[in-house]
N, C-alpha and C positions, 0 to 999 in steps of 0.2 A: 449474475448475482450469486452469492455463498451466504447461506446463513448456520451460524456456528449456533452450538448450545450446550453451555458447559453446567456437570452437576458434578456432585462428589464432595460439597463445602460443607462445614459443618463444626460442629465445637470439637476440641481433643484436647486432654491433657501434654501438657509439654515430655519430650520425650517419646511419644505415640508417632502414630502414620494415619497416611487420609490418603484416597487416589482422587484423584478429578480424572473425569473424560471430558471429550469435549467431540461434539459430533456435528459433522460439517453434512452441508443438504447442498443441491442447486449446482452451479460450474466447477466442480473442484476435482474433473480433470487433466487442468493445469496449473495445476497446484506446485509453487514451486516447495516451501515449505510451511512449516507451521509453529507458531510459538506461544511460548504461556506469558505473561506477565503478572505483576502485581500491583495494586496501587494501596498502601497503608493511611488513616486518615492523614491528611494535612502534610501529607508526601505527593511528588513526582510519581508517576505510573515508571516501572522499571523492569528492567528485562530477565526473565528467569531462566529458561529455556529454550533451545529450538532443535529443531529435529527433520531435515531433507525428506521429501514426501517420497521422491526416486531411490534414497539405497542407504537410507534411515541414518546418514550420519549428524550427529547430536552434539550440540556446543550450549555450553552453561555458564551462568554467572558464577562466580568465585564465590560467593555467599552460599550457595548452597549444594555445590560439588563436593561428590560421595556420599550426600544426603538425599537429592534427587534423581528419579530416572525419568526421561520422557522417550515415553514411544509411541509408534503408532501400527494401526491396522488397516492396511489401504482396502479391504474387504470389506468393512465395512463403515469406512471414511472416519476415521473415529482415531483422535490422539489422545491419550493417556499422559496423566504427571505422579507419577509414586513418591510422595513426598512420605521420608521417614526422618528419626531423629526432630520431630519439631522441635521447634523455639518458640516462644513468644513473640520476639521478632520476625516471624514467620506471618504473625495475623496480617491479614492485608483481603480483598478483592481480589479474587483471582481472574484475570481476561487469558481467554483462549481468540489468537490470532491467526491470520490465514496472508500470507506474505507471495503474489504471485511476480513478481517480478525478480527473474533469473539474475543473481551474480556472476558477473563475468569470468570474477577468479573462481565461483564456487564457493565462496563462502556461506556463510550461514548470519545474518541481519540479527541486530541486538538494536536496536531502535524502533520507536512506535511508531514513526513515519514512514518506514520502509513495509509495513504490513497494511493490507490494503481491506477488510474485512474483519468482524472483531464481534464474539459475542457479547453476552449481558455482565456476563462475570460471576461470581459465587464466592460465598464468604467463608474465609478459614480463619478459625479463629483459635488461639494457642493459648491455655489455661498453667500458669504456674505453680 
């Protein structure tokens, strides 16, 4: 079992920055990787980030590339999302996910099915 717990949501003008972390407990020594999603009211849950637990390579949605950075600290199990330049489109639930089953080619999963463990979420919310 993994239990995730993400903070860092919160209000901000458009334009601003906000970090979420998200901190993993329990089996996540085989962790293959980790990712953030969002889900906006009366939207789909969609994929934002993800980031290799093993040698931190990082794959982003087109939405929010050059805006976002996700990293993480295997020291102390803990993924970070540097969100700068918000939007208002931005507002959403933010879910930090834990994805343990290896891609064969290596890639990096952008699907919610493929991530197998999922915190509560936290809310970001982008003021115009």
């Amino acid at each position: 079992q993994v239990q995730l717990v993400e903070s860092g949501g919160g209000l901000v003008q458009a334009g601003g920055s906000l970090r979420l972390s998200c901190a993993a407990s329990g089996r996540t020594f085989s962790t293959y990787a980790m990712g953030w999603f969002r889900q906006a009211p009366g939207k789909e849950r969609e994929f934002v980030a993800a980031i290799s637990w093993s040698d931190g390579t990082t794959y982003y949605a087109n939405s929010v590339k050059a805006r976002f950075t996700i990293s993480r600290d295997n020291a102390k199990n803990t993924v970070y999302l540097q969100m700068n330049s918000l939007k208002p489109e931005d507002t959403a639930v933010y879910y930090c996910a834990a994805d343990y089953t290896r891609d064969r080619f290596g890639k990096l999963h952008s699907t919610t099915y493929d991530y197998d463990y999922w915190g509560q979420g936290t809310q970001v919310t982008v003021s115009s």
